[in-house]
py3Dmol code that shows the C-alpha trace and the ligand (Angstrom):
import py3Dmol

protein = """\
ATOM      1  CA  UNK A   1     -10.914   2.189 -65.229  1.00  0.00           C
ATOM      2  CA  UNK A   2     -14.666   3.409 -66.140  1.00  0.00           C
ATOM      3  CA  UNK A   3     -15.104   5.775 -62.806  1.00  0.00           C
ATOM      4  CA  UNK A   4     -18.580   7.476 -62.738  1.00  0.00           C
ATOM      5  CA  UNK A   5     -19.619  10.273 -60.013  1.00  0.00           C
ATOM      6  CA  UNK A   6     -16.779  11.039 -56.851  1.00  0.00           C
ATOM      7  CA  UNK A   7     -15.090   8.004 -55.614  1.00  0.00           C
ATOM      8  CA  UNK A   8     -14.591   7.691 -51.994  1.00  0.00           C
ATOM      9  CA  UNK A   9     -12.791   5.027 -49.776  1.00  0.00           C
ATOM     10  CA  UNK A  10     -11.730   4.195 -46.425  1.00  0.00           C
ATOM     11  CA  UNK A  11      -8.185   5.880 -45.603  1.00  0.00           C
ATOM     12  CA  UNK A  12      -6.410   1.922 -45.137  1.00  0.00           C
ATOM     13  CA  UNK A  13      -7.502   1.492 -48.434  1.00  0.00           C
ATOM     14  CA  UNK A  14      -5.329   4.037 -50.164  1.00  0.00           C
ATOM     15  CA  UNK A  15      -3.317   1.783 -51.962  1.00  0.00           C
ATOM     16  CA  UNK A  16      -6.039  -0.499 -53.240  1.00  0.00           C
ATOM     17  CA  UNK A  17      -7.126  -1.074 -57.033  1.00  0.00           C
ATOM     18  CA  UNK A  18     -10.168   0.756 -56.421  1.00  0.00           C
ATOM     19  CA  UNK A  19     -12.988  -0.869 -58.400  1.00  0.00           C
ATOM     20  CA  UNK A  20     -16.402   0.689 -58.805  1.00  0.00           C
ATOM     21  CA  UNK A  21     -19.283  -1.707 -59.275  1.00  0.00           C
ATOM     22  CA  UNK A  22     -22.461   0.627 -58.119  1.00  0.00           C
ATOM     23  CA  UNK A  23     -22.775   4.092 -58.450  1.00  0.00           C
ATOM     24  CA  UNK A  24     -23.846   6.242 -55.506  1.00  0.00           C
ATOM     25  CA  UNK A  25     -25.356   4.779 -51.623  1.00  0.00           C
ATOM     26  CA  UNK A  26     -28.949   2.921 -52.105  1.00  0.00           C
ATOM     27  CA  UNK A  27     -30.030   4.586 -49.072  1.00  0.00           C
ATOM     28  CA  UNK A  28     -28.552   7.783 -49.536  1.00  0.00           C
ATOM     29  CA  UNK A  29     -30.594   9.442 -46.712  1.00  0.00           C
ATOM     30  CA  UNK A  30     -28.263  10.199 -43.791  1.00  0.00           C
ATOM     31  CA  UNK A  31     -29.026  13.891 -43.281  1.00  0.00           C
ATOM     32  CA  UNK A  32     -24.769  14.806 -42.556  1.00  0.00           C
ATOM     33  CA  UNK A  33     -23.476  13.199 -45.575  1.00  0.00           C
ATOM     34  CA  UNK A  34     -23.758  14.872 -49.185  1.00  0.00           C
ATOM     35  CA  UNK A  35     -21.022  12.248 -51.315  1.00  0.00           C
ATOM     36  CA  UNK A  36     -23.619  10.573 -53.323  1.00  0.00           C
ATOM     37  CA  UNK A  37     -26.661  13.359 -53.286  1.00  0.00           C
ATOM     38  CA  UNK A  38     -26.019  13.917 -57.218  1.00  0.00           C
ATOM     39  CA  UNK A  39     -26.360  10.207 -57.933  1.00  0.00           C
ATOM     40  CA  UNK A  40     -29.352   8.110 -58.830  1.00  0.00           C
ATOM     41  CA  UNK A  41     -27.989   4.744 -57.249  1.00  0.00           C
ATOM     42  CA  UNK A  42     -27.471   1.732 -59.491  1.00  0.00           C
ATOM     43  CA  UNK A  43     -24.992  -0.990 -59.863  1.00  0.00           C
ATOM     44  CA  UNK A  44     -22.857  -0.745 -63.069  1.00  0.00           C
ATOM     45  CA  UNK A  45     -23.227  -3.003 -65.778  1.00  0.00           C
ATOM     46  CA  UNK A  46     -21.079  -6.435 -65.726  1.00  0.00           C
ATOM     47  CA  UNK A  47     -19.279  -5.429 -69.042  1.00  0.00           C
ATOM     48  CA  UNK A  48     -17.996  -2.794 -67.748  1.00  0.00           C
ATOM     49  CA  UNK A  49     -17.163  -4.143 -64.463  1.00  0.00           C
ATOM     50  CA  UNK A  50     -15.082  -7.227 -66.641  1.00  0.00           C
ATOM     51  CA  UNK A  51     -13.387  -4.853 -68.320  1.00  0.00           C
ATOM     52  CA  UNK A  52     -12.193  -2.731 -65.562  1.00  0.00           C
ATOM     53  CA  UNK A  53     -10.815  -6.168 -64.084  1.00  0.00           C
ATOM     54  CA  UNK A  54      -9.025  -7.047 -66.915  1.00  0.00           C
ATOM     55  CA  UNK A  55      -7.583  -3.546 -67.198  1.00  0.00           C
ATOM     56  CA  UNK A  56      -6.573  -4.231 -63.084  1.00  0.00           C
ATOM     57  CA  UNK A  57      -4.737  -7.460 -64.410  1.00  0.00           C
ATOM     58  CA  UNK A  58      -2.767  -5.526 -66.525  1.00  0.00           C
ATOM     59  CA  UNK A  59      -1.861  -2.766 -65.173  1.00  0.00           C
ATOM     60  CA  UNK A  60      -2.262  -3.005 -61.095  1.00  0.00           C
ATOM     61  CA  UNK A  61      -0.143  -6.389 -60.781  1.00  0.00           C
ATOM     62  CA  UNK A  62       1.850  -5.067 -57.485  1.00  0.00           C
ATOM     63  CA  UNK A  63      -1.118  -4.108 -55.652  1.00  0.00           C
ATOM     64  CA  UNK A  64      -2.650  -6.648 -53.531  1.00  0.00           C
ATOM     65  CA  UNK A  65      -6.157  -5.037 -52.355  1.00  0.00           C
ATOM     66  CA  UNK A  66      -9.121  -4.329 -54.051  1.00  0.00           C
ATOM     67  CA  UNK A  67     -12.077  -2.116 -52.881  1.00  0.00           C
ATOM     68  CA  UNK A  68     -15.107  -2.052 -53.869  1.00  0.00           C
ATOM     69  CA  UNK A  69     -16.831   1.468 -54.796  1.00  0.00           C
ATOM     70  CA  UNK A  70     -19.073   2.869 -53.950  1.00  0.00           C
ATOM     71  CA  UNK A  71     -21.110   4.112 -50.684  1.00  0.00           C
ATOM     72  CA  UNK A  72     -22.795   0.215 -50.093  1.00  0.00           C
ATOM     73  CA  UNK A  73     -21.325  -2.277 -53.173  1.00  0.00           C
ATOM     74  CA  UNK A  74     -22.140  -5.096 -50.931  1.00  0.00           C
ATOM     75  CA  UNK A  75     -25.975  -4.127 -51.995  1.00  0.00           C
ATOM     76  CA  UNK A  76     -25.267  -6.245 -55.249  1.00  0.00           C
ATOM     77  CA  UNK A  77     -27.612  -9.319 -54.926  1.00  0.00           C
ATOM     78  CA  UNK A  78     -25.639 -12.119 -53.896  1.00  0.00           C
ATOM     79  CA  UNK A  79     -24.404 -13.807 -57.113  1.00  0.00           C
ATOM     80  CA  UNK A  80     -23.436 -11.360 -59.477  1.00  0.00           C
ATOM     81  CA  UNK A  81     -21.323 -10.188 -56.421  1.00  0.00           C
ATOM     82  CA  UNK A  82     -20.006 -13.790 -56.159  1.00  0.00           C
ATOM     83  CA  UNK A  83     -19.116 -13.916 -59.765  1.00  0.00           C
ATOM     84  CA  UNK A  84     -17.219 -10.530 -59.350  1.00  0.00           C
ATOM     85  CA  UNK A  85     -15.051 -11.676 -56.498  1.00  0.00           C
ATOM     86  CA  UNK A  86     -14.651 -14.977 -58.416  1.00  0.00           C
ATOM     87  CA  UNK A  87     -13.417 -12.845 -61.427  1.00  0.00           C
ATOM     88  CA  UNK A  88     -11.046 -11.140 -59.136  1.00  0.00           C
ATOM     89  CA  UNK A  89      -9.581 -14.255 -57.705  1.00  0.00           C
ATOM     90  CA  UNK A  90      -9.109 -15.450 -61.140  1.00  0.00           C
ATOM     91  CA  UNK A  91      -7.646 -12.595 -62.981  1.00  0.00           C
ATOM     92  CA  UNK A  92      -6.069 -11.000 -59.549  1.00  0.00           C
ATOM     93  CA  UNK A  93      -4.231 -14.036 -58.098  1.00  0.00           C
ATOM     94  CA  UNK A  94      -2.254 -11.495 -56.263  1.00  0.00           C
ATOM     95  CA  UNK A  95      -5.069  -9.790 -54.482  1.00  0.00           C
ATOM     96  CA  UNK A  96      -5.593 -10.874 -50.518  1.00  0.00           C
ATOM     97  CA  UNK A  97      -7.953  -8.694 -49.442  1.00  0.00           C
ATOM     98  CA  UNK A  98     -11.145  -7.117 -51.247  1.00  0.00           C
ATOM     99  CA  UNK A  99     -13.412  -4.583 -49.006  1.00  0.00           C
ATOM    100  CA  UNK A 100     -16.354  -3.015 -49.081  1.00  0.00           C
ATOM    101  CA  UNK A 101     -18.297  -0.037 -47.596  1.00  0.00           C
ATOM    102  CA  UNK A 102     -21.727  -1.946 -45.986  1.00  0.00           C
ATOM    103  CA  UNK A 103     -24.375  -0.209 -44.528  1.00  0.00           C
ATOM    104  CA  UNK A 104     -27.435  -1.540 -42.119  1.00  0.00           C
ATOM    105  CA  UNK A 105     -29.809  -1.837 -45.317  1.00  0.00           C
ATOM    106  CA  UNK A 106     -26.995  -4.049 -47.484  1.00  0.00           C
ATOM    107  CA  UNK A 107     -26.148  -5.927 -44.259  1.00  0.00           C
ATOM    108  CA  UNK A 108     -29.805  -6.880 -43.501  1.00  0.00           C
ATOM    109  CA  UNK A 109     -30.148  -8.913 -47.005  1.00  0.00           C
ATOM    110  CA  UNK A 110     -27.464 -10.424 -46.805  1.00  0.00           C
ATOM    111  CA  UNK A 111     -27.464 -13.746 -44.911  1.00  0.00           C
ATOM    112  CA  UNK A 112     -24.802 -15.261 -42.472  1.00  0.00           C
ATOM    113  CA  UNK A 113     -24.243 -18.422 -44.660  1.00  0.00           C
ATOM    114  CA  UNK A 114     -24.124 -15.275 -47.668  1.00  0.00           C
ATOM    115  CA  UNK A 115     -21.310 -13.814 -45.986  1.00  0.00           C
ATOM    116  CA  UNK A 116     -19.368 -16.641 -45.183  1.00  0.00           C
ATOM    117  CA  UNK A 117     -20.224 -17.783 -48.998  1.00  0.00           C
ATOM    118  CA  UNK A 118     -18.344 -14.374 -49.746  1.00  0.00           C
ATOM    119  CA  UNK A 119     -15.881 -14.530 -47.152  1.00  0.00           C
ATOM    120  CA  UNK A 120     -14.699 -17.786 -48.761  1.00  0.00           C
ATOM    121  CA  UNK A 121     -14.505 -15.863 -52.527  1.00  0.00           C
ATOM    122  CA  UNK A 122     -12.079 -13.598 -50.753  1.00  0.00           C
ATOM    123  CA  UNK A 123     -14.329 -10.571 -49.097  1.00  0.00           C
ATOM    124  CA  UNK A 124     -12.131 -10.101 -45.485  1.00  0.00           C
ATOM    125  CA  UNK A 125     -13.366  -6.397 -44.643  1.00  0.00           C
ATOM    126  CA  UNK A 126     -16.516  -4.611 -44.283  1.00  0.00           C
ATOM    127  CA  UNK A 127     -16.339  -0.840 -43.489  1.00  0.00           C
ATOM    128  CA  UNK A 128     -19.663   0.192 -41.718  1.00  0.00           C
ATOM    129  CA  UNK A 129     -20.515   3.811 -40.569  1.00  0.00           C
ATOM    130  CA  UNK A 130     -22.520   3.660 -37.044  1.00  0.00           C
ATOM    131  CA  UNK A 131     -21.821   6.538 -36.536  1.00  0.00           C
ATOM    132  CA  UNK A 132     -23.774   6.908 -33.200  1.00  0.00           C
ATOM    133  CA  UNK A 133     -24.576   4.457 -30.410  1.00  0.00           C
ATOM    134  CA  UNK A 134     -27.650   7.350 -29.610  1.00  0.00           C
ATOM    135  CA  UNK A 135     -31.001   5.835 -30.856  1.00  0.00           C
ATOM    136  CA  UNK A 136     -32.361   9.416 -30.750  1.00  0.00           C
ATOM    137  CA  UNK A 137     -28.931  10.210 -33.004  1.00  0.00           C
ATOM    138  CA  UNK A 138     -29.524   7.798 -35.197  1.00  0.00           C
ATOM    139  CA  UNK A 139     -33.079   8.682 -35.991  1.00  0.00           C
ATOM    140  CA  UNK A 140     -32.424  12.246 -36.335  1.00  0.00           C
ATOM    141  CA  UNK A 141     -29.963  11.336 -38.919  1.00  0.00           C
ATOM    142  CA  UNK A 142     -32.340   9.430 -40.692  1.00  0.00           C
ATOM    143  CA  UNK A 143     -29.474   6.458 -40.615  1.00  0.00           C
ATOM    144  CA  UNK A 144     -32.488   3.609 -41.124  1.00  0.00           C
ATOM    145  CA  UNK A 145     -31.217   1.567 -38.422  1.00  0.00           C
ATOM    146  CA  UNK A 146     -31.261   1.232 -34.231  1.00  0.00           C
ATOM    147  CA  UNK A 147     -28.475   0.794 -32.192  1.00  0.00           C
ATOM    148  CA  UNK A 148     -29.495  -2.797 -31.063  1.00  0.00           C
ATOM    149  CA  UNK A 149     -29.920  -3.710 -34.680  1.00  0.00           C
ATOM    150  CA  UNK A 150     -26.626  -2.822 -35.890  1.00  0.00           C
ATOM    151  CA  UNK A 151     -25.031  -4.709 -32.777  1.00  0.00           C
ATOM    152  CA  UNK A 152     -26.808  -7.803 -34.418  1.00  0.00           C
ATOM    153  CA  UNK A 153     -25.814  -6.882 -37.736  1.00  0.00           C
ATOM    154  CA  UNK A 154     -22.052  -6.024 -37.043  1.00  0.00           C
ATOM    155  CA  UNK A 155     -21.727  -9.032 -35.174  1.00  0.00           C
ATOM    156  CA  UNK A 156     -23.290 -11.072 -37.954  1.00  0.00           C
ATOM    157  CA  UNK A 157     -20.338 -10.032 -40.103  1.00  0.00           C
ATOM    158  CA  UNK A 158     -17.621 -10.785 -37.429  1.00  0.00           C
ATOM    159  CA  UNK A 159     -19.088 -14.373 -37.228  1.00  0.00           C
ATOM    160  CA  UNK A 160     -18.764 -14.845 -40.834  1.00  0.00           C
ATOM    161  CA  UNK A 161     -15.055 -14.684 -40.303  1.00  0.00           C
ATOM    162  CA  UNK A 162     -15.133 -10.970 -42.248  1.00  0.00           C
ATOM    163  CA  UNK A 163     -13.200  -8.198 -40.403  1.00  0.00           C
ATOM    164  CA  UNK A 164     -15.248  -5.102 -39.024  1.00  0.00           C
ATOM    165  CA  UNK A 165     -14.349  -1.648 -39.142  1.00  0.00           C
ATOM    166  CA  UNK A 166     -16.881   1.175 -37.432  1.00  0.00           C
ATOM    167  CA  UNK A 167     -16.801   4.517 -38.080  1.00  0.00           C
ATOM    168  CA  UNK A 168     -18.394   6.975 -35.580  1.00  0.00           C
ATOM    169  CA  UNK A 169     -18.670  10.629 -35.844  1.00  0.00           C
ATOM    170  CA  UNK A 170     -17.615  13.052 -32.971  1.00  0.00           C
ATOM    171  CA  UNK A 171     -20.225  16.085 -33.224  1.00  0.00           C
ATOM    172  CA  UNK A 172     -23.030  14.480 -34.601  1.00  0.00           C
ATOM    173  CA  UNK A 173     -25.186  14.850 -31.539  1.00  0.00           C
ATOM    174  CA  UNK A 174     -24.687  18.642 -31.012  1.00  0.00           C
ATOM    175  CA  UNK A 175     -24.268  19.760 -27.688  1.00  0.00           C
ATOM    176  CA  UNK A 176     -27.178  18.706 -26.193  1.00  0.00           C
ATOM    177  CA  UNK A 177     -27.073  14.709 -26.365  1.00  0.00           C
ATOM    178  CA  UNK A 178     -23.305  15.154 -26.592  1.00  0.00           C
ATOM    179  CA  UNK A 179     -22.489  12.809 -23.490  1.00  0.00           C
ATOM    180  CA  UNK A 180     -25.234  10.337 -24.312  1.00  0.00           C
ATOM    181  CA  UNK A 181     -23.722   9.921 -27.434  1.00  0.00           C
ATOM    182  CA  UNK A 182     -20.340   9.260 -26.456  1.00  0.00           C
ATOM    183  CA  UNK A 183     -21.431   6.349 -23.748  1.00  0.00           C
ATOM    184  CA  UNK A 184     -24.033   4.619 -25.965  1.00  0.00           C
ATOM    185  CA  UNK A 185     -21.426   4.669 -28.680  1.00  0.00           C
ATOM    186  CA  UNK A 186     -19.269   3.074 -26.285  1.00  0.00           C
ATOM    187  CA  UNK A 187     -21.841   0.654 -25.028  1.00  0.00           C
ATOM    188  CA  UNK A 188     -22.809  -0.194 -28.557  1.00  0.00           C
ATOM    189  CA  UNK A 189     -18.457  -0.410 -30.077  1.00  0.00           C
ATOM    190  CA  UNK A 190     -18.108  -2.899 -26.941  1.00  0.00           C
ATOM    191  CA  UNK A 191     -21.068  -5.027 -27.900  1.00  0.00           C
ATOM    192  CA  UNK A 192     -20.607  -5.580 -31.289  1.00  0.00           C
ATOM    193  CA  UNK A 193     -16.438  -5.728 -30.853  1.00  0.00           C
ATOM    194  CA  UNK A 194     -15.447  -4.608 -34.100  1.00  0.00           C
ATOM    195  CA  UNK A 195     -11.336  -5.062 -35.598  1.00  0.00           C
ATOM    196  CA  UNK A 196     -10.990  -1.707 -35.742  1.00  0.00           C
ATOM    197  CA  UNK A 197     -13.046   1.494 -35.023  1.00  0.00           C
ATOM    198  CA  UNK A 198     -12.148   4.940 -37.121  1.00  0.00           C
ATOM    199  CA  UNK A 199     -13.704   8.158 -35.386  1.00  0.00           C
ATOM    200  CA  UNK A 200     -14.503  11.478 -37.970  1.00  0.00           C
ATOM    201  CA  UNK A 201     -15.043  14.790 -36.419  1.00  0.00           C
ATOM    202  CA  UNK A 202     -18.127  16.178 -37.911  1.00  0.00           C
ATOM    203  CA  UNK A 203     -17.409  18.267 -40.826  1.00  0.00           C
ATOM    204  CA  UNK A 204     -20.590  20.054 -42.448  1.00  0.00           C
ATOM    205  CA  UNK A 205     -21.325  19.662 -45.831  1.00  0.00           C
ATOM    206  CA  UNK A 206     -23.304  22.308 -47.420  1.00  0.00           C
ATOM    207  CA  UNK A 207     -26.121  21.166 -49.066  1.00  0.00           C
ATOM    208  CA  UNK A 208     -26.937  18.438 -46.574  1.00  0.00           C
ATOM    209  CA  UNK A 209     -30.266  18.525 -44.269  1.00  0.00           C
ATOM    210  CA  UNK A 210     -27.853  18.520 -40.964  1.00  0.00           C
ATOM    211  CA  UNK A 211     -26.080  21.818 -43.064  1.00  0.00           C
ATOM    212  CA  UNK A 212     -29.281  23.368 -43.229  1.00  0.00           C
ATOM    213  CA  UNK A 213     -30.257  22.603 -39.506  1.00  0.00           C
ATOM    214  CA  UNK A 214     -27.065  24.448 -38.685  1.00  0.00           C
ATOM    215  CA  UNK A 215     -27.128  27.239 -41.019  1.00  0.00           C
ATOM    216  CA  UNK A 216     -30.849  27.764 -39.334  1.00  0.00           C
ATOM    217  CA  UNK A 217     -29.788  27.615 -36.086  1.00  0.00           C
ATOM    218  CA  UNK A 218     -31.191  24.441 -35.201  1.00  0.00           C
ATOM    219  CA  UNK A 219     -27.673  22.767 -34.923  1.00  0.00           C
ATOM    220  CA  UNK A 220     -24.930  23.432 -33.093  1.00  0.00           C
ATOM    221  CA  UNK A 221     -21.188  22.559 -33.749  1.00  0.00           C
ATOM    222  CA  UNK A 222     -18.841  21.651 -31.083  1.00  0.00           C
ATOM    223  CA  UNK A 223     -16.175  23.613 -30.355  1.00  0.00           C
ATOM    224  CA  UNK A 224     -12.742  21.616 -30.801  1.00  0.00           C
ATOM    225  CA  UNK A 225     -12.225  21.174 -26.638  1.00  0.00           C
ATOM    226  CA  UNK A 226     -15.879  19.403 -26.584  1.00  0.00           C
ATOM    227  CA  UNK A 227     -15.247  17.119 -29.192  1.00  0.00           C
ATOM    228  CA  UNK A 228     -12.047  16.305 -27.572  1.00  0.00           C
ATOM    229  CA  UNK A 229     -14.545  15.312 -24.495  1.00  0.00           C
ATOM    230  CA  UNK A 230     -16.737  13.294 -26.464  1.00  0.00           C
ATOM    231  CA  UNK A 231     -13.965  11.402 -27.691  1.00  0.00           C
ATOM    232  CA  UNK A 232     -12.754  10.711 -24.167  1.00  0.00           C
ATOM    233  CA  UNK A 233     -16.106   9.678 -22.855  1.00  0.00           C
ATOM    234  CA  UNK A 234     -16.185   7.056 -25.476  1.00  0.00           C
ATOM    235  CA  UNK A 235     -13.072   5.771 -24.915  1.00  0.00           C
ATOM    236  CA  UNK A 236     -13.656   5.603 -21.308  1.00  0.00           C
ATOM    237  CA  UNK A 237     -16.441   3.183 -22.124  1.00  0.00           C
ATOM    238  CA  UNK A 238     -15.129   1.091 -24.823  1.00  0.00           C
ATOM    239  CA  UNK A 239     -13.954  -2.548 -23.902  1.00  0.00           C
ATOM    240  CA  UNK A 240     -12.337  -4.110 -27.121  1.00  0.00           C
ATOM    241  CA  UNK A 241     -11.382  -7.802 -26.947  1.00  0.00           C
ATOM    242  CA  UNK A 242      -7.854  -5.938 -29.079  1.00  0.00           C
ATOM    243  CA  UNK A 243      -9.298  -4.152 -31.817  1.00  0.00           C
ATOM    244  CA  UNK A 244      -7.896  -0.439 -32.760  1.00  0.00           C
ATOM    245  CA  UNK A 245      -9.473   2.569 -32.171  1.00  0.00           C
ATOM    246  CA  UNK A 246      -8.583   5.116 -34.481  1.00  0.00           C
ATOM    247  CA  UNK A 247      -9.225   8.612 -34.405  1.00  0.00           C
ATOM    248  CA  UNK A 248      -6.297   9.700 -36.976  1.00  0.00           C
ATOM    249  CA  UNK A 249      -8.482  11.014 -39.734  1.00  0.00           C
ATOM    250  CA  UNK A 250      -7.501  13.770 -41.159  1.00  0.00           C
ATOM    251  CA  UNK A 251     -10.756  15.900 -39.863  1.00  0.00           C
ATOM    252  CA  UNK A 252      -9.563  14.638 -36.286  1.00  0.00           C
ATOM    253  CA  UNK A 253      -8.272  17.853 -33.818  1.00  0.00           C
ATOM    254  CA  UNK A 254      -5.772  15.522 -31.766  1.00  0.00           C
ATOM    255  CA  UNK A 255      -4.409  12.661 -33.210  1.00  0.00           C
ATOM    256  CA  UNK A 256      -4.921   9.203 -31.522  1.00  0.00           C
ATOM    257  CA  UNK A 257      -3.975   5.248 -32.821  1.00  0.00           C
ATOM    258  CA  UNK A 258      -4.635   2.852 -29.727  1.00  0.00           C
ATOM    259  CA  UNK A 259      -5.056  -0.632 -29.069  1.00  0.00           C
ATOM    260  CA  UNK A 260      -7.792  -1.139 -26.753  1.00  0.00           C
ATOM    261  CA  UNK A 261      -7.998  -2.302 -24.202  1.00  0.00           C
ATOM    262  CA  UNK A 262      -3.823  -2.020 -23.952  1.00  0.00           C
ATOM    263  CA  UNK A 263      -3.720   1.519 -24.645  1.00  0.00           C
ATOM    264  CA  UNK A 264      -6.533   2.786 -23.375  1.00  0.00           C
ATOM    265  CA  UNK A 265      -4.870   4.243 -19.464  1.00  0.00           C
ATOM    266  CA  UNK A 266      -2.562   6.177 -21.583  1.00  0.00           C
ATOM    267  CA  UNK A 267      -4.821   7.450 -24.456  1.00  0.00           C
ATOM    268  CA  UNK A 268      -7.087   8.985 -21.922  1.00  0.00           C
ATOM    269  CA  UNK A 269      -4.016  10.595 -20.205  1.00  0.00           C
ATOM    270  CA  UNK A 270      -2.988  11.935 -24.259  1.00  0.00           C
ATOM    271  CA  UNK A 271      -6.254  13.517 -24.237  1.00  0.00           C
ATOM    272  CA  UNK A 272      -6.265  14.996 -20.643  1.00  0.00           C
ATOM    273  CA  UNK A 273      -3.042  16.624 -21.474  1.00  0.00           C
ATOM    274  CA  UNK A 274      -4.589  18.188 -24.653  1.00  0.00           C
ATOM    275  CA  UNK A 275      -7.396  19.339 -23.197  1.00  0.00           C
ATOM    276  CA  UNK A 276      -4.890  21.089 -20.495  1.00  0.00           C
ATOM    277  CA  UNK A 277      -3.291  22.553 -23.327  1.00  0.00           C
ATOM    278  CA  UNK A 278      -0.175  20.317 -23.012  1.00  0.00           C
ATOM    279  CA  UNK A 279      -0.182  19.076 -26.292  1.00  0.00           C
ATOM    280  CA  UNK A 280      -1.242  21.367 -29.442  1.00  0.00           C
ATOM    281  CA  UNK A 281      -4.206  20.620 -31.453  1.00  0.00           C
ATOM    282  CA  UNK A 282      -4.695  20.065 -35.835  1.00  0.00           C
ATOM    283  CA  UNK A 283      -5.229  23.794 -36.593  1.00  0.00           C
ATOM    284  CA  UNK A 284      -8.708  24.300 -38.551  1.00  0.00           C
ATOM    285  CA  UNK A 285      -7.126  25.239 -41.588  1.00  0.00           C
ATOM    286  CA  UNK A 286      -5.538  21.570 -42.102  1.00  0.00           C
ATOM    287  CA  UNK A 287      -8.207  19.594 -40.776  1.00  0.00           C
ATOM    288  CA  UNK A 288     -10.412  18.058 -44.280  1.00  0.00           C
ATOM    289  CA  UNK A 289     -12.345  15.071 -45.101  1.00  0.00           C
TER     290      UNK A 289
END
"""
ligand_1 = """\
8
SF4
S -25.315 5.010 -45.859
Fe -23.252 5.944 -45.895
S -22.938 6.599 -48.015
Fe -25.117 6.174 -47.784
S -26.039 8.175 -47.300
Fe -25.591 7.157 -45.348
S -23.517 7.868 -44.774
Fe -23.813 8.353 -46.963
"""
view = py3Dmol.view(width=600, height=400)
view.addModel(protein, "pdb")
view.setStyle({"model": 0}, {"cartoon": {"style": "trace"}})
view.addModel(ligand_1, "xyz")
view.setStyle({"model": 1}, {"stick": {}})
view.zoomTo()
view.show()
């Protein structure tokens, strides 16, 4: 497989062929995240793209997932990305699910009838960061997008039959707009009602603009206990028609997997006992990205 740059992709999608059709994010702006800062954005060539699906047939015949690399693949105007998922259903009978990282500038251009159109050629999951539910957040983040918009745009891809995934990010606010962050994020995960919601603790890259704002002074980081806060506040005011709220990553203090709004009495009792002290925390040095 021809991989270019660092390749990133959704934890659930460990096990899937992994195949890169752009190269770096096309907004690539979001002042906390530095994955793609080396890379001058562009979408690979089809040549190389055919050959790293017929390199897939060959040689990934047991797995049955594909995702599509990198930060915002679902950028790629509308029918060269049709004639890559019709490749894949060709070539990768096998496959039943292709995703795709989608952010609020790919999601704008694409179309409802678009999505469906790519639904039906076999694209079932979008992973989209939000991030915040904080319109102040989101500006000072630089993520191109307001709350209210991605509600419209998240919903869009929920009515095209495509399964949602959110991420948010515990910490982004700082201390300051920590609470409004966690109900607005909230507000905005129970308006839009995505499949499944994954929430990061913020982990500072150097290099970053949000790195800098900290290293300066400008930004602070929660302490473990406050994030633990946020993430209860935002529970507290999620309603999910059944989708799962995740907060299992791997840069997460306290683990949590629930299915809202079934397990939502006892995941706010989980988290009331850790922040007692009941129940031990992911020590610093094993917490990563
Ligand atoms: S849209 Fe996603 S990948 Fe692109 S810069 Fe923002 S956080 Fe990074």
């Amino acid at each position: 497989m021809h991989y270019e740059g660092i390749i990133i992709r959704p934890p659930s999608e460990a096990n899937s062929i992994l195949l890169q059709i752009t190269v770096g994010c096309s907004r690539n702006r979001c002042t906390f995240c530095g994955t793609y800062k080396a890379e001058r954005f562009r979408i690979k060539p089809d040549s190389l793209i055919q050959e790293d699906i017929a390199f897939a047939a060959k040689h990934f015949q047991h797995q049955r997932r594909v995702f599509l690399c990198d930060g915002d693949a679902l950028i790629v105007p509308q029918r060269r990305l049709l004639g890559i998922l019709q490749e894949i259903g060709k070539q990768l009978p096998w496959v039943t699910r292709v995703g795709v990282y989608a952010n609020a500038k790919s999601l704008r251009k694409k179309a409802l009838n678009q999505l469906k159109e790519l639904k039906a050629h076999g694209l079932r999951i979008a992973y989209v960061g939000l991030e915040t539910g904080d319109d102040g957040v989101l500006q000072r983040i630089d993520k191109g997008a307001t709350a209210e918009e991605m509600i419209l745009l998240g919903r869009k891809v929920k009515e095209a039959g495509i399964k949602l995934s959110i991420t948010v990010i515990l910490g982004i606010a700082g201390r300051e707009r920590s609470k409004i962050h966690a109900e607005e994020t909230g507000r905005v995960l129970s308006a839009m009602d995505p499949d499944y919601v994954g929430a990061l603790s913020l982990m500072l890259i150097p290099g970053t603009p949000l790195y800098r704002e900290y290293a300066s002074g400008v930004f602070p980081l929660l302490e473990p206990d406050e994030m633990l806060r946020e993430l209860r506040t935002m529970i507290a005011r999620t309603d999910l028609s059944g989708g799962l709220f995740h907060a299992n990553h791997a840069s997460n203090y306290l683990p949590i997997r629930a299915r809202l709004p079934k397990d939502k009495a006892s995941t706010l009792r989980l988290i009331d006992e850790a922040l007692a002290g009941k129940v031990p925390l992911r020590p610093e040095y094993l917490r990563t990205l």
